[in-house]
C-alpha positions as CSV (number, residue, x, y, z in Angstrom):
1,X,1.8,12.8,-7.3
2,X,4.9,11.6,-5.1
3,X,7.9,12.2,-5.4
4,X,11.1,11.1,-3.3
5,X,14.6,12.2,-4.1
6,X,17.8,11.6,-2.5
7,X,16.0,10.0,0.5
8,X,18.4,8.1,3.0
9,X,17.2,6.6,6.6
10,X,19.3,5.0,9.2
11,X,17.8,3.5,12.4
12,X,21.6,3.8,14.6
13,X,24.5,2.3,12.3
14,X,22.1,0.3,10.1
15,X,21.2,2.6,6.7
16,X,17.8,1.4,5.4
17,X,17.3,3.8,2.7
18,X,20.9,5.0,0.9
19,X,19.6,7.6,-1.8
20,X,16.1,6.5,-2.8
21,X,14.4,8.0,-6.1
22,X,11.1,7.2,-7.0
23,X,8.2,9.2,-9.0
24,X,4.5,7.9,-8.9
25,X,2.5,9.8,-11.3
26,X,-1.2,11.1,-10.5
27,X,-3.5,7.9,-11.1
28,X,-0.5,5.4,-11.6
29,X,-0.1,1.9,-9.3
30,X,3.0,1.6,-8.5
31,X,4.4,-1.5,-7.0
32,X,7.1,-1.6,-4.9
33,X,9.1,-5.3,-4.9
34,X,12.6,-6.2,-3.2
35,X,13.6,-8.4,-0.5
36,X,12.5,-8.2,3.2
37,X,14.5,-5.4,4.8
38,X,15.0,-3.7,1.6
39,X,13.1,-0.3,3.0
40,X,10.3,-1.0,1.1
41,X,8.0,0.1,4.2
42,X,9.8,2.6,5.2
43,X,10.0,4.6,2.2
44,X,5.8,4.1,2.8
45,X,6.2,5.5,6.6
46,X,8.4,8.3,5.4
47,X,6.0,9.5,2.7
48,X,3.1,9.4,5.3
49,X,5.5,11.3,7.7
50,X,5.6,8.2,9.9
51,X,9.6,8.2,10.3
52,X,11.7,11.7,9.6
53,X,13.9,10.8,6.8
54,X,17.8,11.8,8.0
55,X,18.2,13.6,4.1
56,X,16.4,14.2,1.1
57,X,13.0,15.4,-0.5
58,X,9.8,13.9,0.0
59,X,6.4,15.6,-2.2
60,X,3.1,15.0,-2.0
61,X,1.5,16.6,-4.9
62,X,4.1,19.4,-5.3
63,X,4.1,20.2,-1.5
64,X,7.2,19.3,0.9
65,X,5.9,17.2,3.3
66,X,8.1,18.0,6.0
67,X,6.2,21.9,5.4
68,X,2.8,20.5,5.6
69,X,1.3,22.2,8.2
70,X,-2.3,20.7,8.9
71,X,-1.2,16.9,9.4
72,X,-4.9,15.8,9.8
73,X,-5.7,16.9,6.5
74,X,-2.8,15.3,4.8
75,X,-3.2,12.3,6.0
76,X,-7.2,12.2,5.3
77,X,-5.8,12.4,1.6
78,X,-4.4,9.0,2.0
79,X,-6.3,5.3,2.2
80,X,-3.9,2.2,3.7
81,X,-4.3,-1.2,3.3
82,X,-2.6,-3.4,6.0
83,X,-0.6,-6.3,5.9
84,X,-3.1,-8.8,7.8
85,X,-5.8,-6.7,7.1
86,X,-5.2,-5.1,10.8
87,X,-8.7,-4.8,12.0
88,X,-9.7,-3.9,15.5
89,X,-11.4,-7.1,17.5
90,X,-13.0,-5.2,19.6
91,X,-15.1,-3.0,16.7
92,X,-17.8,-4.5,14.8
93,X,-17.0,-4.4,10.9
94,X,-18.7,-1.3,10.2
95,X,-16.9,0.9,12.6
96,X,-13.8,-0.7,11.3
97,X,-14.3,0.4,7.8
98,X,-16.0,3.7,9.3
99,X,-13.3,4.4,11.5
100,X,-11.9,7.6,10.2
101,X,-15.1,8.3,9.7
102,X,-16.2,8.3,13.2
103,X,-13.1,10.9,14.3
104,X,-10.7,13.9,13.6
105,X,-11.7,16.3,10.5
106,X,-13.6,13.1,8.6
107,X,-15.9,12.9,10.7
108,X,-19.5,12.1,9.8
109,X,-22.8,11.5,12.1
110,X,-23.3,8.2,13.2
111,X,-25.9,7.0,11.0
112,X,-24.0,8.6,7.4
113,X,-21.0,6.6,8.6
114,X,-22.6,3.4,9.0
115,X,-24.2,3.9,5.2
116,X,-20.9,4.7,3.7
117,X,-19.4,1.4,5.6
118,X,-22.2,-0.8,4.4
119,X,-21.7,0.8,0.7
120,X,-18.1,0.9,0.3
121,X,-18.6,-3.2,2.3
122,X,-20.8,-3.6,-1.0
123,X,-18.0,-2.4,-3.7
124,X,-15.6,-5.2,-1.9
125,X,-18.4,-8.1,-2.7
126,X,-19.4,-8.3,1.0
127,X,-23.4,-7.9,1.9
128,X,-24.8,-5.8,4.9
129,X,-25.2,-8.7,6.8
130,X,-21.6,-8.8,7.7
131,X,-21.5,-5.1,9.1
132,X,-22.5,-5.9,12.6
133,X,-19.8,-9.2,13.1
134,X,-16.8,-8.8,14.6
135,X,-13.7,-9.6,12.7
136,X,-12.9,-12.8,14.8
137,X,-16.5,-14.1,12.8
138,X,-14.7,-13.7,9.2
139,X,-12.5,-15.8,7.2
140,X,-8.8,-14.3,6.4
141,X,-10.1,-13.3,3.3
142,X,-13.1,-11.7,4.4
143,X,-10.7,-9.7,6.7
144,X,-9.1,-8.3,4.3
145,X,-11.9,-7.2,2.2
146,X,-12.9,-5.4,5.4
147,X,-9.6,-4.1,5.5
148,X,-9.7,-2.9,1.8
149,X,-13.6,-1.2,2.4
150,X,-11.8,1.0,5.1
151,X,-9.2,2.1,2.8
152,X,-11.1,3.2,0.6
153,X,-13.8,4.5,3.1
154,X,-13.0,8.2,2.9
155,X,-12.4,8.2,-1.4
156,X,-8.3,8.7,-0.7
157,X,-6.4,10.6,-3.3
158,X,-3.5,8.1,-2.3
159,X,-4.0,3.9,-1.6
160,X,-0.9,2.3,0.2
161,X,-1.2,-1.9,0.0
162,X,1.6,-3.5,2.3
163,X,1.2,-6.7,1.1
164,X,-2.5,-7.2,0.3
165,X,-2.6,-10.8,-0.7
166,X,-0.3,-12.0,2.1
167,X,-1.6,-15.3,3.8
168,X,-4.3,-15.6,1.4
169,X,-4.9,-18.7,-0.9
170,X,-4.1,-18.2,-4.7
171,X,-8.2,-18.0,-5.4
172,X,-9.0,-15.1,-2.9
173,X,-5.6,-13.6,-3.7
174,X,-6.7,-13.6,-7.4
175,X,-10.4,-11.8,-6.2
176,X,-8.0,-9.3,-4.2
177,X,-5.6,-8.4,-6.8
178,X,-9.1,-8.2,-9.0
179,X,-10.7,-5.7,-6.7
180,X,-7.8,-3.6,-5.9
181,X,-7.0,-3.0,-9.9
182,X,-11.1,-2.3,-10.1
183,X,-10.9,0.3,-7.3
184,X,-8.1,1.9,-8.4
185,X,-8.7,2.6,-11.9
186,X,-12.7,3.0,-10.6
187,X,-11.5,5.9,-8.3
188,X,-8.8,7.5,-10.5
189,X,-6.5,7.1,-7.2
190,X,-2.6,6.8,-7.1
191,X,-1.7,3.4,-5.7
192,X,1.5,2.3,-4.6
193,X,1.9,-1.1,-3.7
194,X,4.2,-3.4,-1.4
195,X,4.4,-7.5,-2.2
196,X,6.8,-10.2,-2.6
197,X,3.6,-11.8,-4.7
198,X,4.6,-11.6,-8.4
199,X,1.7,-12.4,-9.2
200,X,-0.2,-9.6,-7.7
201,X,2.5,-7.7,-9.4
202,X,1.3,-8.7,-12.6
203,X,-1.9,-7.8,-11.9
204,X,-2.2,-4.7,-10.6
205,X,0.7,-2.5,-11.5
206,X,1.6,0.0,-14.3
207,X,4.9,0.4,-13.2
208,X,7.2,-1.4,-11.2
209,X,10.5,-0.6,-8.5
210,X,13.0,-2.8,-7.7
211,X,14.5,-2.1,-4.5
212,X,17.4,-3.2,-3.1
213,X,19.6,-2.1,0.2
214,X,17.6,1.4,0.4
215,X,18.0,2.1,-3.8
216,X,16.0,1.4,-6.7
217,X,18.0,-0.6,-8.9
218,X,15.3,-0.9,-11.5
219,X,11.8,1.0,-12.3
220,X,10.1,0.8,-15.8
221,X,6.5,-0.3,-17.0
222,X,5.2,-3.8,-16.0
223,X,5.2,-4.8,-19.6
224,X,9.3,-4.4,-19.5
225,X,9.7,-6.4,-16.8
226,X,10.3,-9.6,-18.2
227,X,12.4,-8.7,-20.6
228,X,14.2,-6.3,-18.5
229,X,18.2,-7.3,-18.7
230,X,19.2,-6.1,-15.1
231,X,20.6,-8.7,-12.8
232,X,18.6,-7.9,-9.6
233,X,15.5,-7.3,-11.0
234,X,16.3,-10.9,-13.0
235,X,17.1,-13.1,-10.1
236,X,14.3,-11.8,-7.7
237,X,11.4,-12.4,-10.4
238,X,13.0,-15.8,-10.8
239,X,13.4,-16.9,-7.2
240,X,17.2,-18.1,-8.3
241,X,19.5,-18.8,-5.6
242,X,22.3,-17.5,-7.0
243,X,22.8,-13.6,-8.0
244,X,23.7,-10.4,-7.2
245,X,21.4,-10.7,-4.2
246,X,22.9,-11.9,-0.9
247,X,21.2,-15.2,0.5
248,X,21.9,-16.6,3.7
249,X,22.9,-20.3,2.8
């Protein structure tokens, strides 16, 4: 379903992404781990045509994406869930999980959108009494409930999650790594996934990337993981100090 090849990014002297190679079949979660500026969100951005990559192929379901000519329908194939939930203050819950839904070549009337926030509010555990607040009236974790209902408002072929249990505690990030795996194999979608949470790891993915300094060093099933002899992949499921991995000491 994606597939990047050869990818490489630099933003001036400083190379993000130095040959990337990653498949995500149809209907797979992928999760995407490595350490913070690794390029793990900008290999996301560059897929979604967010940021040109400088070489190298990027396919969305056998199409170039640097060919696709309708960009609003592309997009409208893919559902995104934000780190920190990113809802707008100003919009009532509703319009925020209806928002692509109220706009561009999604759009439904008023009253259709408002039934398919309150439903897709529903698959997320979250009653219809919560559609008129405003996200300042929810917990974190409600937040990013709201924030999952909207990414999966418009049934995407594609789900991107940038962290989704980021700032949570280990009881709501348990009923979010729950849902998500739910949703995903409940929709049939391709997932790929972006967290420093092994845990969440453990939970939701069928396959797993290591990446470090803009390569993949390490990509195989979950179930391999542990057992898995490479030395980056090791020392960042571990948390050990000392490694192939630069810390700052």
């Amino acid at each position: 379903m994606i597939s990047l090849q050869d990818v490489h990014k630099a933003f001036g002297a400083k190379e993000i992404l130095r040959g990337l190679d990653l498949d995500v079949a149809k209907g797979e979660s992928c999760v995407i781990i490595g350490g913070s500026g690794s390029g793990k969100s900008v290999a996301l951005k560059c897929v979604l045509g967010l940021i040109t990559p400088d070489r190298g192929t990027i396919m969305v379901d056998g199409e170039d994406i640097t060919k696709t000519g309708d960009r609003d329908a592309f997009l409208a194939r893919f559902g995104m869930l934000f780190q920190g939930a990113a809802l707008f203050d100003s919009l009532p819950v509703w319009q925020n999980v209806a928002f692509r839904l109220l706009r561009g070549s999604l759009k439904r009337p008023r009253a259709e959108a408002k039934e398919i926030a309150i439903e897709k509010l529903r698959r997320v555990g979250m009653g219809p009494d919560v559609a008129d607040l405003f996200p300042a009236e929810l917990s974190g974790g409600m937040q990013k409930r709201v924030g999952l209902a909207r990414a999966i408002a418009a049934d995407p072929e594609i789900i991107f999650f940038d962290e989704p249990t980021s700032g949570l505690d280990p009881i709501m990030a348990g009923v979010i790594n729950e849902l998500i795996r739910e949703i995903v194999v409940e929709m049939g979608a391709t997932a790929v996934t972006i967290t420093h949470d092994m845990t969440s790891v453990r939970a939701i993915a069928d396959k797993v990337a290591m990446l470090h300094r803009g390569k993949i060093r390490w990509h195989g099933p979950v179930a391999d993981m542990d057992r898995a002899d490479d030395p980056y992949l090791r020392q960042f499921i571990t948390g050990s100090p000392n490694g192939p991995i630069e810390t700052l000491r």
